[in-house]
C-alpha positions, 0 to 999 in steps of 0.5 A: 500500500505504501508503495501504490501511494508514493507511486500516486505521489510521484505520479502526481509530482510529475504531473505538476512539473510537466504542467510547471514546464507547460507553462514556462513554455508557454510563457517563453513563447510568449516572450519570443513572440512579444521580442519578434514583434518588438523587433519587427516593429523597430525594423519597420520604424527604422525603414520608415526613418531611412526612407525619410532622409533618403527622400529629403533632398535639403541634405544636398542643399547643405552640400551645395552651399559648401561646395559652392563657399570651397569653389569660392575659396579656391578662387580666391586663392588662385586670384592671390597665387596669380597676383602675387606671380604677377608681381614677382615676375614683373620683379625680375622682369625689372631685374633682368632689364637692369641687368642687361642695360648695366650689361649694354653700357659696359659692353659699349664702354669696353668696346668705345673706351668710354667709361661713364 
């Protein structure tokens, strides 16, 4: 008799347990199930926000301006270059000119004897 009841009780125990597992099962699925919808809507939202900056153009406004304030820039500076290219060349164009009327007169002083 005693074991016929500890054979119902261990009956009964795995019972509760695999009710107990049941329902932590259950329970789990529902978990996942919250975490899979959960994680298609971030994606979804995630999309709906992609697409938005994908379709606003103001972005290349934005790279519009700077490219035109660099072209801008750039100008500037090869305004500077040049000017300041200018100037040295008209520098040794003076140079060079000197030089060659210095270069005339002592030719010609040599060649008359006149030195003045």
């Amino acid at each position: 008799m005693l074991n016929f009841i500890l054979c119902v009780f261990s009956l009964y125990w795995v019972y509760l347990l695999s009710s107990v597992v049941k329902e932590l099962e259950a329970e789990a699925s529902k978990i996942i199930e919250e975490a899979k919808a959960e994680a298609e809507r971030i994606i979804k939202e995630a999309r709906k926000k992609a697409e938005e900056i994908l379709s606003d153009k103001s972005y290349l406004v934005e790279l519009s301006e700077e490219r035109r304030r660099i072209e801008e820039g750039v100008e500037l500076e090869v305004k500077r270059i040049l000017e300041e290219a200018e100037k040295t060349a008209s520098k040794l164009r003076e140079d060079v000119s000197k030089r060659i009327d210095e270069f005339v007169r002592i030719v010609f002083s040599k060649v008359v004897g006149f030195e003045g």
